[in-house]
PALUMDREN-453695 format. One record per atom (N, C-alpha, C, O): residue number from 1; atom name; x, y, z. Coordinates in steps of 0.001 Angstrom, whole numbers. Example, Ala and Ser with C-alpha at 12.3 -4.5 7.8 and 13.67 -1.06 7.14 Angstrom:
<nodes>
{1; "N"; {13190; -5690; 7800}};
{1; "CA"; {12300; -4500; 7800}};
{1; "C"; {13200; -3300; 7800}};
{1; "O"; {14236; -3319; 8465}};
{2; "N"; {12850; -2250; 7080}};
{2; "CA"; {13670; -1060; 7140}};
{2; "C"; {12900; 30; 7870}};
{2; "O"; {13409; 1138; 8039}};
</nodes>
This chain:
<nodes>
{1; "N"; {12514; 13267; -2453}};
{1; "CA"; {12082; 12167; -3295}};
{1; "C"; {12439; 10853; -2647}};
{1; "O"; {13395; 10642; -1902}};
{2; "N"; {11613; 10093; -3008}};
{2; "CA"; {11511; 8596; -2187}};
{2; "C"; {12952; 7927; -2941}};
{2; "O"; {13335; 8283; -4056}};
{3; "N"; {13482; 7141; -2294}};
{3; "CA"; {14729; 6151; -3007}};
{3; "C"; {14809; 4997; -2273}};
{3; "O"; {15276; 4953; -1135}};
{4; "N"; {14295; 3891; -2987}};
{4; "CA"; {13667; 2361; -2051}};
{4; "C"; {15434; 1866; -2183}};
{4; "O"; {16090; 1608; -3192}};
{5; "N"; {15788; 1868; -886}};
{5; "CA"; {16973; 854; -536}};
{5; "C"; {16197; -434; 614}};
{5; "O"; {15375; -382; 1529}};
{6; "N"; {16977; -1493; -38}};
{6; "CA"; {16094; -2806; 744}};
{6; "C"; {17087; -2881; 1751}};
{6; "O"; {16987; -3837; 2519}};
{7; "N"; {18307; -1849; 1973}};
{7; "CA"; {19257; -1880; 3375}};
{7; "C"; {19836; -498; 3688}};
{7; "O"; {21024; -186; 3774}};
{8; "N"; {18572; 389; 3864}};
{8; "CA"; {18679; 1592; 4079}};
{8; "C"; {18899; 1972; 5534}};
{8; "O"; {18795; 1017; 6305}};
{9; "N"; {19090; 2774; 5911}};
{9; "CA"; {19525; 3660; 7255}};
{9; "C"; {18440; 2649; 8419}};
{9; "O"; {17224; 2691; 8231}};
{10; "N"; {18894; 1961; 9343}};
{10; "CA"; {18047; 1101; 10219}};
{10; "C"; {17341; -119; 9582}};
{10; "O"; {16356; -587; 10152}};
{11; "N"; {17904; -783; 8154}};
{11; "CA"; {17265; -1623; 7748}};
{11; "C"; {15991; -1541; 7536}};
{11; "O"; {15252; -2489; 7802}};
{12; "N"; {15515; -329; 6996}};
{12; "CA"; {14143; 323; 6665}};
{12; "C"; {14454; -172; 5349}};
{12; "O"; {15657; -336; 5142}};
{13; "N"; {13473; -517; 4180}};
{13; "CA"; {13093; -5; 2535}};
{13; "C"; {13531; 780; 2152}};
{13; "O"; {14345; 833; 1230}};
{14; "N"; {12742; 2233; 3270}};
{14; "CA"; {12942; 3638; 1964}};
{14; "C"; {14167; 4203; 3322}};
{14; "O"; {14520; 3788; 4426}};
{15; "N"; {14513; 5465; 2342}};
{15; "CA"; {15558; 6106; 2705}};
{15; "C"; {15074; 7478; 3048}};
{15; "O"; {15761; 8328; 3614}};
{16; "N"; {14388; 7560; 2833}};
{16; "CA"; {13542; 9032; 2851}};
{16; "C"; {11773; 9044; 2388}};
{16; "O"; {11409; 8414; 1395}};
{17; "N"; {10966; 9690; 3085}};
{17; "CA"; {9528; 10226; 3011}};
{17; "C"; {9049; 11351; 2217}};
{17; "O"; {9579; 12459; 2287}};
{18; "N"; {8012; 11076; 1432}};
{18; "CA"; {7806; 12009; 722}};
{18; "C"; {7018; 13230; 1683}};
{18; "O"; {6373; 12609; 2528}};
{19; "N"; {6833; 14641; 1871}};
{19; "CA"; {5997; 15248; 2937}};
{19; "C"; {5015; 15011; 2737}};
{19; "O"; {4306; 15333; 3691}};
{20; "N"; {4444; 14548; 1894}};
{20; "CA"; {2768; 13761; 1509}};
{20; "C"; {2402; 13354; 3245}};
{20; "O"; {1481; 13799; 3930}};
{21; "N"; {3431; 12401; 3619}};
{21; "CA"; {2847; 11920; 4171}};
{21; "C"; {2529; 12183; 5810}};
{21; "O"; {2872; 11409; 6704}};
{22; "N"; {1868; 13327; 5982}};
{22; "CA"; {1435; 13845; 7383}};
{22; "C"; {2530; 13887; 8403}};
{22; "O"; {2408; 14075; 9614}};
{23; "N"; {3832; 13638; 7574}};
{23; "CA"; {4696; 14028; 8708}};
{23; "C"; {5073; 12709; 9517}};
{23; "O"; {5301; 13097; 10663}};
{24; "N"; {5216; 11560; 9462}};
{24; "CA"; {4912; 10496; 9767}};
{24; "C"; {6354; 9512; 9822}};
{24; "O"; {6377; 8646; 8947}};
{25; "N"; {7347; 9545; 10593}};
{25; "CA"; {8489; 8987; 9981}};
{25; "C"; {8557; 7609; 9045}};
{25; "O"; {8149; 6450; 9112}};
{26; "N"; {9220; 8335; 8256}};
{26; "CA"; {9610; 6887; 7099}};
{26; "C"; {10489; 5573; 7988}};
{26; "O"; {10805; 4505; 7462}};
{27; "N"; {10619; 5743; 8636}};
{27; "CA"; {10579; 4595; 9693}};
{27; "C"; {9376; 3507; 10031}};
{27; "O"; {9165; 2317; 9796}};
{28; "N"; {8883; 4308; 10536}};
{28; "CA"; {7487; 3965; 11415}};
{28; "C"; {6660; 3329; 9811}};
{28; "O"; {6282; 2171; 9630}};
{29; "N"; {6569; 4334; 8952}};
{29; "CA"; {6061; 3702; 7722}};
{29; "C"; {6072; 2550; 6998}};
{29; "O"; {5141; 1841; 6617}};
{30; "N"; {8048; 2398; 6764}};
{30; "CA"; {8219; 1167; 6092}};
{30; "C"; {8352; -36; 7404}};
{30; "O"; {9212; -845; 7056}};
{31; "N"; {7970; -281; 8323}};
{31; "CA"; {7904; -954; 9308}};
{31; "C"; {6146; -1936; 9531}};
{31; "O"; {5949; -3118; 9814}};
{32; "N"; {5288; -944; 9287}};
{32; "CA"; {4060; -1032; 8988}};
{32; "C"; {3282; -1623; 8259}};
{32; "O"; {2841; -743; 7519}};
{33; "N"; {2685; -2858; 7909}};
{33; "CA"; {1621; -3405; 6763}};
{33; "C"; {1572; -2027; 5865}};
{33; "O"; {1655; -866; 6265}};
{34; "N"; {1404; -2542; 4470}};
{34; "CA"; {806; -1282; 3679}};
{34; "C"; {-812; -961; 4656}};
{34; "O"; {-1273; 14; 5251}};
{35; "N"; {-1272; -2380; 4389}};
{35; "CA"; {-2377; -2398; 4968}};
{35; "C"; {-3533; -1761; 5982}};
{35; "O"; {-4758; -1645; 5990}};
{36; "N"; {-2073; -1319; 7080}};
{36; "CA"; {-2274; -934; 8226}};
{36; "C"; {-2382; 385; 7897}};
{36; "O"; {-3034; 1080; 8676}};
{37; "N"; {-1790; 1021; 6710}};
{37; "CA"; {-1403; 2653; 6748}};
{37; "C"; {-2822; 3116; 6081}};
{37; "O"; {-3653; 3913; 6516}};
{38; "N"; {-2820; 2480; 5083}};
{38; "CA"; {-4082; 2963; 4550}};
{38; "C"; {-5230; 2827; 4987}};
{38; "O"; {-6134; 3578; 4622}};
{39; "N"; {-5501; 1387; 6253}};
{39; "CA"; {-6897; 1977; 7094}};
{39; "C"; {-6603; 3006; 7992}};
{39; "O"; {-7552; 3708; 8342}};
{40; "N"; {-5097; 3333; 8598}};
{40; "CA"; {-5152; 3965; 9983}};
{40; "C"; {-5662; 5503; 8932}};
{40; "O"; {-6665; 6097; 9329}};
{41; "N"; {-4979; 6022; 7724}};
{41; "CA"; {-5560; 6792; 7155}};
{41; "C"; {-6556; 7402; 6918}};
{41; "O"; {-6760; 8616; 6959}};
{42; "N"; {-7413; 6320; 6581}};
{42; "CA"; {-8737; 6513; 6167}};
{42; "C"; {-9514; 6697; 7374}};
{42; "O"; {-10343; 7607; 7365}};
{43; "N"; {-9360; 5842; 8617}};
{43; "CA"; {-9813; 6535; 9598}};
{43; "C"; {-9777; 7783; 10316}};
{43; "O"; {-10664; 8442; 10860}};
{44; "N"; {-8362; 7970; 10167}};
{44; "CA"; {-8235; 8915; 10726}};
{44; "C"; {-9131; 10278; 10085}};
{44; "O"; {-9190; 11286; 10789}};
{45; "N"; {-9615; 10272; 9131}};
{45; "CA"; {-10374; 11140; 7918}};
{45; "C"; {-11839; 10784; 8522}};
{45; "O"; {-12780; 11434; 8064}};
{46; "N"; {-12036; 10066; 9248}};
{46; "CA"; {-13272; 8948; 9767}};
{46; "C"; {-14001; 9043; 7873}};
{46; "O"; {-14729; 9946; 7462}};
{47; "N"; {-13839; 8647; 7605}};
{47; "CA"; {-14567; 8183; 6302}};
{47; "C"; {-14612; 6352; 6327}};
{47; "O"; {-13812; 5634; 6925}};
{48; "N"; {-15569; 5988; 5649}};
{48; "CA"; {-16348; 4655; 5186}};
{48; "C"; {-15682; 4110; 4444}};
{48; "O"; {-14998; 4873; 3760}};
{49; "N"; {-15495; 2525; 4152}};
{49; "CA"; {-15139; 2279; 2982}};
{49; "C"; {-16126; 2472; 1863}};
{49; "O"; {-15839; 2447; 666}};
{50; "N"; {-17369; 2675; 2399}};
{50; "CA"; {-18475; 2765; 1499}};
{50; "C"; {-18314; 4315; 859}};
{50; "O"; {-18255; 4502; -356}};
{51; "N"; {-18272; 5048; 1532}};
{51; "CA"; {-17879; 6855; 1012}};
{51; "C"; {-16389; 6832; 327}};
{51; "O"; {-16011; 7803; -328}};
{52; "N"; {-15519; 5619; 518}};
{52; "CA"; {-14537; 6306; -451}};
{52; "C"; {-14740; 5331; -1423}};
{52; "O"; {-14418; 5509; -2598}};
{53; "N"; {-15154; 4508; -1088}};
{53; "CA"; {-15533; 3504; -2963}};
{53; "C"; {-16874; 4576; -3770}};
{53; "O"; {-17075; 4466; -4980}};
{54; "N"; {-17430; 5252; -3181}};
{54; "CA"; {-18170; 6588; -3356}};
{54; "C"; {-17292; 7347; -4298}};
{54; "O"; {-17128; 7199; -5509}};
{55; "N"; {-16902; 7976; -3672}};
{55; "CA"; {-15533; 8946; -3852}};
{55; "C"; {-14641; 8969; -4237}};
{55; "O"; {-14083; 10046; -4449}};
{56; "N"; {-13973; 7595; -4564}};
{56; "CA"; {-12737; 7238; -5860}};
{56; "C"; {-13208; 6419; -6824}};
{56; "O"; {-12569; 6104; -7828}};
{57; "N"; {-14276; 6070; -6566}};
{57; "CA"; {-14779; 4628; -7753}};
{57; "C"; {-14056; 3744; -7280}};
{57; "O"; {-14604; 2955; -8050}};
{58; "N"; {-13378; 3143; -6771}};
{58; "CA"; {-12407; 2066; -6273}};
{58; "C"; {-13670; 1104; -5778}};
{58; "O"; {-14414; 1648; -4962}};
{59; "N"; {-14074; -523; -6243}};
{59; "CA"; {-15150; -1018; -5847}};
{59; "C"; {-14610; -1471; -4091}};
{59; "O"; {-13497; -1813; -3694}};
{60; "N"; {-15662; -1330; -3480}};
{60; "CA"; {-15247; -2111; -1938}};
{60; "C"; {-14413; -2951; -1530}};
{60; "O"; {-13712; -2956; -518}};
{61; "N"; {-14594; -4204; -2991}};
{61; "CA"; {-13795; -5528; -2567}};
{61; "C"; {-12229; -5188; -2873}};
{61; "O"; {-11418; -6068; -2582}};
{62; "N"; {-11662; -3746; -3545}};
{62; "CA"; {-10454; -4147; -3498}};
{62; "C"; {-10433; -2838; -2936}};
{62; "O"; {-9712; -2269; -3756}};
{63; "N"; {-10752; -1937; -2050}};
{63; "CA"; {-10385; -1516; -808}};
{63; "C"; {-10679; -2346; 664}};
{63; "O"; {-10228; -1971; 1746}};
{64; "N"; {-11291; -3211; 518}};
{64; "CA"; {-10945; -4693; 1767}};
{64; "C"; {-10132; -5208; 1430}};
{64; "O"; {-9352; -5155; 2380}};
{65; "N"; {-9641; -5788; 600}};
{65; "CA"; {-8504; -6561; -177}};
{65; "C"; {-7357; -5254; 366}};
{65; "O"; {-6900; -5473; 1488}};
{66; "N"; {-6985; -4268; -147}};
{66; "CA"; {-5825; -3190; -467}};
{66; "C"; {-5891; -2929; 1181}};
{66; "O"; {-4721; -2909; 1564}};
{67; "N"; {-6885; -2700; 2422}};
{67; "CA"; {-6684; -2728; 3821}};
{67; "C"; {-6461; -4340; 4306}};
{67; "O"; {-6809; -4522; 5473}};
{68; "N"; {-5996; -5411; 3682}};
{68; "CA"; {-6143; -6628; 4257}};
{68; "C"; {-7200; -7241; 4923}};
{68; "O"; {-6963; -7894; 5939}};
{69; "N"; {-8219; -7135; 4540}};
{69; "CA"; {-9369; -8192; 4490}};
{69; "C"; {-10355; -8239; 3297}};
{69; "O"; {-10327; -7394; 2402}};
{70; "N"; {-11218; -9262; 3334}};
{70; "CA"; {-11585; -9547; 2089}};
{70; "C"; {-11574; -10813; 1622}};
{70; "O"; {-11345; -11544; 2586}};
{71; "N"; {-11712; -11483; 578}};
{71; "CA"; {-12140; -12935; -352}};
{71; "C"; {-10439; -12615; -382}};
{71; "O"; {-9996; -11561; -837}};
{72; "N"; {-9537; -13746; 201}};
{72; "CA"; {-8674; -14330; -113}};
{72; "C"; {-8379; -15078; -1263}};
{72; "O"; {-7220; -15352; -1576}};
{73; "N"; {-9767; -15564; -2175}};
{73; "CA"; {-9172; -16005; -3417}};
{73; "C"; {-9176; -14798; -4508}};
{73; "O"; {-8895; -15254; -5616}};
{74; "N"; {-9409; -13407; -4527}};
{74; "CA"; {-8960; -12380; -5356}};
{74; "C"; {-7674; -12383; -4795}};
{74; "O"; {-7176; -11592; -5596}};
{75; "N"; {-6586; -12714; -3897}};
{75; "CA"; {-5493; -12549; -3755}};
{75; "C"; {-4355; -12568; -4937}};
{75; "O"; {-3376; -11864; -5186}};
{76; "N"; {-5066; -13915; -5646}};
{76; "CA"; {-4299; -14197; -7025}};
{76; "C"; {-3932; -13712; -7683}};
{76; "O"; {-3078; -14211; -8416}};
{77; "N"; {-4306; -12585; -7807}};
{77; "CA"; {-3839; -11278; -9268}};
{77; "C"; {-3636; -9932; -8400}};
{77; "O"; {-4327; -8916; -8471}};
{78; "N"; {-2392; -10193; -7465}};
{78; "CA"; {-2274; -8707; -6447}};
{78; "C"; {-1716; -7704; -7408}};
{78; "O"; {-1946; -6519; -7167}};
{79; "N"; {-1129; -7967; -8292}};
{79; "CA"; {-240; -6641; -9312}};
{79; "C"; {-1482; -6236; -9702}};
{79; "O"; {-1721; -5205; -9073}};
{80; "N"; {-2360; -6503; -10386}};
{80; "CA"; {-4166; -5926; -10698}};
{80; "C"; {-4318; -4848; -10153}};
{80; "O"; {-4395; -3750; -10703}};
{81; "N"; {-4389; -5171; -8684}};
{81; "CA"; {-4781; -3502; -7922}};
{81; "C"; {-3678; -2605; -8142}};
{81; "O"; {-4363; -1735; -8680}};
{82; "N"; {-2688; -2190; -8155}};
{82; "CA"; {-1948; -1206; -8368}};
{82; "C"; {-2436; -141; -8644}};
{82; "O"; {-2089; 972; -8250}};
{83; "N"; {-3441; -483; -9481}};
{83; "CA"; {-3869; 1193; -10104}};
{83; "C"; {-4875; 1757; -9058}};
{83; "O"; {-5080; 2968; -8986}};
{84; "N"; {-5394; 1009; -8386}};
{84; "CA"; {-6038; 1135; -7546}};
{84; "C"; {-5537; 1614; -6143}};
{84; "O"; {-5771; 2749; -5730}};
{85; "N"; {-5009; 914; -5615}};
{85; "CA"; {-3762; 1146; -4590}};
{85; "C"; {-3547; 2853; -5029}};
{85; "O"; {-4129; 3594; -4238}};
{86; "N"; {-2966; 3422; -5915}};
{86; "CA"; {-2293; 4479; -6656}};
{86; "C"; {-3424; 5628; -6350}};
{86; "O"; {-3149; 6580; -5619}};
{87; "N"; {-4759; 5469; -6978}};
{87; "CA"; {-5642; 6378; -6745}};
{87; "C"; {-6091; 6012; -5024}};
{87; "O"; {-6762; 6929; -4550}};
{88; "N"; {-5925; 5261; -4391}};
{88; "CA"; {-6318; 5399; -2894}};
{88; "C"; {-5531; 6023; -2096}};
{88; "O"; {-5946; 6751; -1194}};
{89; "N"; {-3919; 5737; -2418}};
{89; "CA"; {-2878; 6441; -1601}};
{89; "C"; {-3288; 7848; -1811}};
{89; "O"; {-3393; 8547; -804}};
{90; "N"; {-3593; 8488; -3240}};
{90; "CA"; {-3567; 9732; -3249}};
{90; "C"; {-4913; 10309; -2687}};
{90; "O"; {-4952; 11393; -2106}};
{91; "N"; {-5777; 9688; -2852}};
{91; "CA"; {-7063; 10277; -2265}};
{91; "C"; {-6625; 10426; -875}};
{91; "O"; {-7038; 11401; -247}};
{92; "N"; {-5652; 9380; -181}};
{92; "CA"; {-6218; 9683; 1154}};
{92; "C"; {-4427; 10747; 1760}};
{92; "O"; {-4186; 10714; 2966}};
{93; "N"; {-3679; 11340; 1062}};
{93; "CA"; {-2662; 12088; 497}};
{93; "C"; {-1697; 11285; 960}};
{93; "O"; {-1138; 11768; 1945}};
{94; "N"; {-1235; 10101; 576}};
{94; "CA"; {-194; 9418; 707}};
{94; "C"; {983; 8922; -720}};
{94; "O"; {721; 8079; -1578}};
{95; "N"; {1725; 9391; -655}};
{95; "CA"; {2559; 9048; -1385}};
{95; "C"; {2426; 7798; -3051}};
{95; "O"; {3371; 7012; -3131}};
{96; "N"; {1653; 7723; -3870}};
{96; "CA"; {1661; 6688; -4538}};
{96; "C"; {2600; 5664; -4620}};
{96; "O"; {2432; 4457; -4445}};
{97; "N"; {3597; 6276; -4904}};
{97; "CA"; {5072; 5535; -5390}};
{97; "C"; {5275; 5199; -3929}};
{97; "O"; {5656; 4067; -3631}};
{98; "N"; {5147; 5701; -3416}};
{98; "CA"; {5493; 5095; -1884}};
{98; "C"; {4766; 3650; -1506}};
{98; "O"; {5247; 2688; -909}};
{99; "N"; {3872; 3775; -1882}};
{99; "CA"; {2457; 2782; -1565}};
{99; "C"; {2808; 1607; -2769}};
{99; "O"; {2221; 527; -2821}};
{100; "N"; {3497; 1882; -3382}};
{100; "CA"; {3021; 748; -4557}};
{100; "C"; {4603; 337; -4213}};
{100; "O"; {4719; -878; -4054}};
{101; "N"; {5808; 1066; -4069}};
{101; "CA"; {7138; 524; -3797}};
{101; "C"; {6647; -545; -2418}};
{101; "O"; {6716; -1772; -2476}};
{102; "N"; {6107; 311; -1098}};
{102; "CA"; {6008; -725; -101}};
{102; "C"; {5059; -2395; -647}};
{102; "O"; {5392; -3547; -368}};
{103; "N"; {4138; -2039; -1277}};
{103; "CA"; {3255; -2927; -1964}};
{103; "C"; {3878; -3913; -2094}};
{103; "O"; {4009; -4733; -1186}};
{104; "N"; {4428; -4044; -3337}};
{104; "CA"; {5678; -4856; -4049}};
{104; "C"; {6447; -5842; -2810}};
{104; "O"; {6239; -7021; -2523}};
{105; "N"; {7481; -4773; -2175}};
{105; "CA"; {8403; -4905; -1399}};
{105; "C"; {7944; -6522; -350}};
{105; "O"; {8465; -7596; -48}};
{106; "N"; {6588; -5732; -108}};
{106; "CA"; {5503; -7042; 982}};
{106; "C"; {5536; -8503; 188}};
{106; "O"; {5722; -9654; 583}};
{107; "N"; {5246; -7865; -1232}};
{107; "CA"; {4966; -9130; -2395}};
{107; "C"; {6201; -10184; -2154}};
{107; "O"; {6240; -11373; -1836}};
{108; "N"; {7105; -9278; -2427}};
{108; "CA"; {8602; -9632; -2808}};
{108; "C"; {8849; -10562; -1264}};
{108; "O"; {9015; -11781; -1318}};
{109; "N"; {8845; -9953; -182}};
{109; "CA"; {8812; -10779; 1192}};
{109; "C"; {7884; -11932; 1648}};
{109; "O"; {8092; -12716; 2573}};
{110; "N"; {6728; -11874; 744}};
{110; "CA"; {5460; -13225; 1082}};
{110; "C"; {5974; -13960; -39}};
{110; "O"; {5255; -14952; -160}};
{111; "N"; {6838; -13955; -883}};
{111; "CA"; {7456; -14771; -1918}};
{111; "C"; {6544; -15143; -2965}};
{111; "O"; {6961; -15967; -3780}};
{112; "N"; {5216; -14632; -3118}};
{112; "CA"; {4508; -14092; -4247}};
{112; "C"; {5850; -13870; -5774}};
{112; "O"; {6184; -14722; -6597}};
{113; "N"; {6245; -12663; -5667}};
{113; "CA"; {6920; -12547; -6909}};
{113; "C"; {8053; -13076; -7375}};
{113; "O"; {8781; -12502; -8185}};
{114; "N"; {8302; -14388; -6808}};
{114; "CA"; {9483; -15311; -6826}};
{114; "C"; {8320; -16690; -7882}};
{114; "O"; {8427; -17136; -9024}};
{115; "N"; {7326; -16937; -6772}};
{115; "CA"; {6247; -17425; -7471}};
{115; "C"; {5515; -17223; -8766}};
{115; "O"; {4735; -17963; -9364}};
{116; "N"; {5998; -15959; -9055}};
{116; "CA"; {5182; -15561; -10458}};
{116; "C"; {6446; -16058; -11243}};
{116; "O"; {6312; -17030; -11986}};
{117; "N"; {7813; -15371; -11104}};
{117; "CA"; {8653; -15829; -11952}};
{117; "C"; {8790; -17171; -12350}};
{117; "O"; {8811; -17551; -13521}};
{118; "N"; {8874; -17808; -11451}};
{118; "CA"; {8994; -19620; -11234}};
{118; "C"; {7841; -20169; -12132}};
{118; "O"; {8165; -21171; -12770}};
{119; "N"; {6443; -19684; -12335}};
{119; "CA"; {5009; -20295; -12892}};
{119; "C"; {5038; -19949; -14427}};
{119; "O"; {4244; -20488; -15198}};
{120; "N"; {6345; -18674; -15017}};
{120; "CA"; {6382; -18113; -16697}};
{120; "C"; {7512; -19421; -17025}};
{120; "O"; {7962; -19579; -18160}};
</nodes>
């Protein structure tokens, strides 16, 4: 089971990998854009973004958005995708909680969720 330490073994996030994830060190993982994991994923499957917005219902613009590209002004409401994020990690067999802890974590480091607190 995943256990997010923000000063874990090598100054990684997580402390451990779920086997979801192809075997892939939780190193190499929490080191990585979310971004990056879920296109290198999806490629690696060679699938479309068009066949998996097919295939999960997930609309295009927030699987460009959830791989880092896309209309920068949907950026505004990143907690929104989550659920989305959630059904993509698993379609493409990656860890949810993994994906949505690293998610956050990125948020938490672009100072996004310092920003939300500060704007209530």
């Amino acid at each position: 089971m995943l256990t997010p330490k923000k000063n874990g073994p090598g100054g990684d996030f997580f402390s451990e990998l779920s086997h979801r994830h192809h075997g892939e060190p939780a190193k190499a993982w929490g080191r990585k854009p979310l971004s990056q994991i879920l296109r290198q994923a999806r490629e690696s499957r060679k699938l479309s973004l068009q066949e998996v917005a097919r295939l999960t219902r997930i609309p295009v613009k927030y699987l460009h958005l959830l791989e880092g590209v896309g209309d920068k002004q949907l950026l505004a409401e990143p907690l929104s995708r989550i659920s989305s994020l959630r059904r993509y990690s698993a379609f493409l067999n990656l860890n949810p909680d993994i994906a949505v802890t690293q998610f956050i974590a990125e948020l938490e480091k672009s100072g996004f969720i310092k920003k939300l607190y500060e704007s209530k």
